[in-house]
Residue frames as a rotation matrix with the C-alpha (Angstrom) as fourth column:
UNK 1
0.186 0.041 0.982 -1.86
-0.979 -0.075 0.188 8.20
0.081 -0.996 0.026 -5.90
UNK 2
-0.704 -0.279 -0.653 -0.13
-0.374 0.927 0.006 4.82
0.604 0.249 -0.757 -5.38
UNK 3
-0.169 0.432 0.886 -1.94
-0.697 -0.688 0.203 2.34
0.697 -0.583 0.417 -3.59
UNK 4
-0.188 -0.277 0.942 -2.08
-0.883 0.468 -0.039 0.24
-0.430 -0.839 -0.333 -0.46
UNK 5
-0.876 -0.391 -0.283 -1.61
-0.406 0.914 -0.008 -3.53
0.262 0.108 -0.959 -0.70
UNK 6
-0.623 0.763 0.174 -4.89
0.024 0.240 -0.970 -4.21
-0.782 -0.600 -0.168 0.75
UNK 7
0.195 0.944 -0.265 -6.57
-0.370 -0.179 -0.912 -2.56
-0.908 0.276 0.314 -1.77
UNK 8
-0.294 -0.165 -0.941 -4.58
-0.938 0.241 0.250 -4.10
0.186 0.956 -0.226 -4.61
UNK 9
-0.974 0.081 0.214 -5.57
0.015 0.956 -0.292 -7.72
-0.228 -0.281 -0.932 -2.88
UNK 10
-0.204 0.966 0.159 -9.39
0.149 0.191 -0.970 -6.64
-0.968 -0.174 -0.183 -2.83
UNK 11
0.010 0.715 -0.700 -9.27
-0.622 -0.543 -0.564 -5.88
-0.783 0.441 0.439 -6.06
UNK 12
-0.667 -0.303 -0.681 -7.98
-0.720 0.498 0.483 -8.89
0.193 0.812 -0.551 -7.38
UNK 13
-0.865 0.366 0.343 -10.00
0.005 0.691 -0.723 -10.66
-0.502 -0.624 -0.599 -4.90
UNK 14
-0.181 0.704 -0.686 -12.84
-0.598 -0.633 -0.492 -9.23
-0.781 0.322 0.536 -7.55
UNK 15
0.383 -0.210 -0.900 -11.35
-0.924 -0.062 -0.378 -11.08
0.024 0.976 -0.218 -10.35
UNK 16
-0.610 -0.397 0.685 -10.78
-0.520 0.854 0.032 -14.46
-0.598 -0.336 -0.727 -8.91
UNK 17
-0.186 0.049 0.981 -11.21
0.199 0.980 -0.011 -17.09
-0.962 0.193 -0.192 -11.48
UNK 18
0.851 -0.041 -0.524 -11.32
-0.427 -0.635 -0.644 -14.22
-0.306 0.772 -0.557 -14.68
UNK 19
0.590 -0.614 0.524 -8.71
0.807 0.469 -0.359 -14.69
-0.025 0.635 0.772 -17.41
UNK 20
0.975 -0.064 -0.212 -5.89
-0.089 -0.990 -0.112 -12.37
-0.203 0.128 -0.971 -17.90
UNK 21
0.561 -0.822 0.100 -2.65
0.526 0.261 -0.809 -12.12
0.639 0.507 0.579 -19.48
UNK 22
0.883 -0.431 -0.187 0.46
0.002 -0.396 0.918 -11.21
-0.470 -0.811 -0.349 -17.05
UNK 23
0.597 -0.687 0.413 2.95
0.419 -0.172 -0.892 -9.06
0.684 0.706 0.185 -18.57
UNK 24
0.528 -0.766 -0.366 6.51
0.677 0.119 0.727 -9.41
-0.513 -0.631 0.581 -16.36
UNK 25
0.345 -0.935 -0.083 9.98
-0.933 -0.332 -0.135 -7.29
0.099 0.124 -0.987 -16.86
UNK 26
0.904 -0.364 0.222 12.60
0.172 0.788 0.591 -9.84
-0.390 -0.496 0.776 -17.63
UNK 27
-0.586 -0.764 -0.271 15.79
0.632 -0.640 0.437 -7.17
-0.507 0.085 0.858 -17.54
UNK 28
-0.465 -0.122 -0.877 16.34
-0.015 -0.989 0.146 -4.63
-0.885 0.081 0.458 -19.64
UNK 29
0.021 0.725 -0.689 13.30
-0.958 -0.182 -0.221 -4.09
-0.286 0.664 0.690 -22.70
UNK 30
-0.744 0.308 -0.593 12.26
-0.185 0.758 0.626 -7.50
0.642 0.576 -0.507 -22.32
UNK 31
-0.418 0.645 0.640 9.20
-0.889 -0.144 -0.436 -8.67
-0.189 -0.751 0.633 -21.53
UNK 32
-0.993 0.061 -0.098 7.30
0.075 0.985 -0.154 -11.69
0.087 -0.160 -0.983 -20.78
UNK 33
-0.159 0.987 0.035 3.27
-0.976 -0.162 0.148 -12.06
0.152 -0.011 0.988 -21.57
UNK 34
-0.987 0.117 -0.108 1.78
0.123 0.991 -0.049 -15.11
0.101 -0.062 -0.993 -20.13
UNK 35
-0.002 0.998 0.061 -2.11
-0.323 -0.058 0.945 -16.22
0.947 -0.018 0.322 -20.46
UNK 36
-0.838 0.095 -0.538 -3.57
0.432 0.717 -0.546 -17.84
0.334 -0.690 -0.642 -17.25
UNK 37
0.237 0.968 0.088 -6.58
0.242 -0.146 0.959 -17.39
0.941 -0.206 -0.269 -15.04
UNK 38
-0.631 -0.563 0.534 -6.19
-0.536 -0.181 -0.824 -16.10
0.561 -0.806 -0.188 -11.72
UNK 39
-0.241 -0.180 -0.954 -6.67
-0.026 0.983 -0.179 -18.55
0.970 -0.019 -0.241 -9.19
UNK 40
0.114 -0.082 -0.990 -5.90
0.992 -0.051 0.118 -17.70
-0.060 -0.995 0.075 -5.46
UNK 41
0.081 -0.572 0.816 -5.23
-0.010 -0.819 -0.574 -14.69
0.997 0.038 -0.072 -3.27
UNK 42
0.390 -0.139 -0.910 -3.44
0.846 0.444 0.295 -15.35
0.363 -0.885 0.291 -0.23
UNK 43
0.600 -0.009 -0.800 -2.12
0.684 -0.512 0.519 -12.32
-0.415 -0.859 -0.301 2.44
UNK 44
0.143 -0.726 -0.673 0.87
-0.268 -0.683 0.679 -11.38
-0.953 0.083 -0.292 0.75
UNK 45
-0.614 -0.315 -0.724 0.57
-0.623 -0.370 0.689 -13.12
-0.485 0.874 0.031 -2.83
UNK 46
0.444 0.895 -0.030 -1.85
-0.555 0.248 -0.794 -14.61
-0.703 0.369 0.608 -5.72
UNK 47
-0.779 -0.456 0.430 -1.02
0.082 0.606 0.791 -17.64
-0.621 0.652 -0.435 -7.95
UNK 48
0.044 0.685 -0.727 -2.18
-0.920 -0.256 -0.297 -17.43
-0.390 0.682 0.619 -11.31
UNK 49
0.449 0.245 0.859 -3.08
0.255 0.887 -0.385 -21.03
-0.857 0.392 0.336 -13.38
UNK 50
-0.572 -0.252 -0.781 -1.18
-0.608 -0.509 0.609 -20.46
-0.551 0.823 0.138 -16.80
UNK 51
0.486 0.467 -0.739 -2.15
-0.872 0.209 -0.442 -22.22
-0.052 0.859 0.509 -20.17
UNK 52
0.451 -0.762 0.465 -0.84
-0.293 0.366 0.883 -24.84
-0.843 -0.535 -0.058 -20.46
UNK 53
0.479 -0.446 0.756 -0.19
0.873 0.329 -0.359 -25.13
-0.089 0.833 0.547 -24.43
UNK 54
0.707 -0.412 0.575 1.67
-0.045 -0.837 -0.545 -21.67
0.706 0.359 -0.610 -23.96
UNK 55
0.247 -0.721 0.647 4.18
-0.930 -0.364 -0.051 -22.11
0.272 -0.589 -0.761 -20.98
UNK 56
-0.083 -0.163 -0.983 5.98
-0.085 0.984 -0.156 -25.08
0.993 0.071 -0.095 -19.83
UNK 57
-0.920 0.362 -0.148 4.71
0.242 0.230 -0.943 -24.77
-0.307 -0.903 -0.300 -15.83
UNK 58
-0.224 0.959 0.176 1.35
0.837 0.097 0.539 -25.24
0.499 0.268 -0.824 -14.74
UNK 59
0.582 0.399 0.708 1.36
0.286 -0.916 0.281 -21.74
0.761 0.039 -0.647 -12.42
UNK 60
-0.672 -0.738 0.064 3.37
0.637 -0.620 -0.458 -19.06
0.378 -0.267 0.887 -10.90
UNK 61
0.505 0.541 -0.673 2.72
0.805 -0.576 0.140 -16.55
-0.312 -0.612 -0.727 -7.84
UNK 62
-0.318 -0.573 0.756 3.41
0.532 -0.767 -0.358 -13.08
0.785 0.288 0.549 -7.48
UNK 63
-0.706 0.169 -0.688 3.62
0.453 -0.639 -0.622 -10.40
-0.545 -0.750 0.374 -4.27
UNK 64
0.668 0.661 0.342 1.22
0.741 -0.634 -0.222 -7.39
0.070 0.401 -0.913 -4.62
UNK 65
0.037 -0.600 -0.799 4.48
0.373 -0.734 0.568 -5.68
-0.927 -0.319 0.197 -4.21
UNK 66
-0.039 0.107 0.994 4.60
0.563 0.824 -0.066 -6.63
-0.825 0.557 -0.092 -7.52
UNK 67
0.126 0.692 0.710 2.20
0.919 -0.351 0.178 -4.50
0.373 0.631 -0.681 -9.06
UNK 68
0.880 0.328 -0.343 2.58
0.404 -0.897 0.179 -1.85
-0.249 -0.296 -0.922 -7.09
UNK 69
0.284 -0.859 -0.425 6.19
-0.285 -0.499 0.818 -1.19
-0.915 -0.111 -0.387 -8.00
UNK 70
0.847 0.442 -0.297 4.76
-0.426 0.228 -0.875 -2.45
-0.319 0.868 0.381 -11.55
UNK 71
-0.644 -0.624 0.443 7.37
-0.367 0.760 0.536 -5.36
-0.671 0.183 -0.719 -11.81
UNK 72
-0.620 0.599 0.507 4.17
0.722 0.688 0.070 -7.18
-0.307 0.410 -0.859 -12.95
UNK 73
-0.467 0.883 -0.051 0.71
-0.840 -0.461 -0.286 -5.42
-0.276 -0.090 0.957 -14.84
UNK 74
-0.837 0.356 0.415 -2.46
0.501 0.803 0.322 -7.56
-0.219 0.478 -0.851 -15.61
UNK 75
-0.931 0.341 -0.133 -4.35
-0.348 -0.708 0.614 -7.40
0.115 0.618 0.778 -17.90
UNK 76
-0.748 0.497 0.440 -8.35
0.344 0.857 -0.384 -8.48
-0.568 -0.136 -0.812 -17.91
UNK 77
0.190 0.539 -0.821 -9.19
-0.782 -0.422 -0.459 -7.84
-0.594 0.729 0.341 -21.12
UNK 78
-0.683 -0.492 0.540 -8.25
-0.073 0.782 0.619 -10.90
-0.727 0.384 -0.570 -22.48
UNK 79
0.346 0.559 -0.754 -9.94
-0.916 0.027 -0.401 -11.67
-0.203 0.829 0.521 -26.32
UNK 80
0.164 -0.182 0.970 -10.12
-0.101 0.975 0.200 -15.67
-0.981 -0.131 0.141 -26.18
């Protein structure tokens, strides 16, 4: 059952200031795994903080379209 934008916001809204690793599509069978902490969640998207000895910005949003049309998944299982 897919589900509403709302409820993907409250549930990050759970996980505000948790670690987690955000694993992107970038084309065709590549992917992109970035550490960071999640940060914010505003109406229509949430900016995560990356690492900063692992990426060369300091942090990058994303829609909850996002997820729901699983452009983006995160993880919060992270093993420091």
């Amino acid at each position: 059952m897919p589900m509403s934008l709302m409820a993907i916001k409250e549930k990050l809204d759970n996980h505000l200031g948790q670690e987690l690793i955000v694993i992107a599509q970038a084309g065709r069978k590549k992917v992109i795994r970035r550490k960071g902490v999640l940060k914010k969640t505003y109406p229509a998207v949430f900016v995560v903080d990356l690492d900063q000895q692992q990426n060369n910005f300091e942090r990058v949003s994303y829609s909850y379209t996002d997820l729901l049309t699983k452009n983006i998944e995160l993880d919060f299982d992270v093993i420091s």
